[in-house]
matplotlib code that plots the C-alpha trace (Angstrom):
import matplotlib.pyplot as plt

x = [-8.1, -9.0, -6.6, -8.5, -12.0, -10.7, -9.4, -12.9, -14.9, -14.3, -13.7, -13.1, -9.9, -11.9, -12.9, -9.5, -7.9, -11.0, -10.2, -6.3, -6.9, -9.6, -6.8, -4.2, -6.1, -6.7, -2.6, -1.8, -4.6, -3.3, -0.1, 2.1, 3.6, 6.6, 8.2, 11.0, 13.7, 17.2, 18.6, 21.4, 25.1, 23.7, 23.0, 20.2, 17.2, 13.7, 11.1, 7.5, 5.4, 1.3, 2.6, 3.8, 0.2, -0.3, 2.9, 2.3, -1.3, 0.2, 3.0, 0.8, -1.5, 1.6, 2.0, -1.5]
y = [2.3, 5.1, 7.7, 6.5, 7.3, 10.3, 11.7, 11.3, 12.3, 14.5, 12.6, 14.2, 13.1, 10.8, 8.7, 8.5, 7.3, 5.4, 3.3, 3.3, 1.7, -0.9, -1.2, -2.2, -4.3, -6.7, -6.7, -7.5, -10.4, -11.8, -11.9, -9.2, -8.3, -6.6, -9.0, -7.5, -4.3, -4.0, -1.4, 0.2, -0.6, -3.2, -6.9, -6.8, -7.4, -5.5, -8.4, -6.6, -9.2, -8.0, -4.4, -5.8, -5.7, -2.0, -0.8, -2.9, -1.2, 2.5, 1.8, 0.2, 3.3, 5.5, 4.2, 3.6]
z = [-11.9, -9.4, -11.6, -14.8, -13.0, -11.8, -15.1, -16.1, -13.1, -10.7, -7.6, -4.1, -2.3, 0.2, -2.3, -4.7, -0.8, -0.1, -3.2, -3.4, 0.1, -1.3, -4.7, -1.8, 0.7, -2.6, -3.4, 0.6, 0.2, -2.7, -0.8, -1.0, 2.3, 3.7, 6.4, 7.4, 6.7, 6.5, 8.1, 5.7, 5.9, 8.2, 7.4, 10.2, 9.6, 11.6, 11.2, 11.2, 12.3, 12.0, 10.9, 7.8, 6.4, 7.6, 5.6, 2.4, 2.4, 3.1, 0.5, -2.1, -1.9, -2.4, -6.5, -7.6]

ax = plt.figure().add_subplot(projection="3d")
ax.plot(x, y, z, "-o")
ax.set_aspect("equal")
plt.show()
């Protein structure tokens, strides 16, 4: 939605992170999260506890 509104507008680059963040906090409260990470050639597992919210937010803004 933000790239839509910003192909028609010209939006500074405050507000295009401004709302990828707001696009992201409603996909992390609708229950996306990342709980843990495997670590490669590894079958252990890093479990993220609170900062799994911080990264799914910071990752979701990364693709919208």
């Amino acid at each position: 939605m933000v790239g839509l509104i910003d192909d028609k507008y010209t939006i500074s680059a405050k507000a295009k992170f401004l709302g990828q963040i707001i696009a992201a906090c409603f996909v992390v409260f609708s229950g996306f999260t990342i709980e843990f990470v495997t670590l490669p050639f590894s079958s252990e597992k890093i479990y993220l506890g609170i900062f799994s919210y911080i990264l799914a937010v910071f990752l979701d803004c990364r693709y919208y």
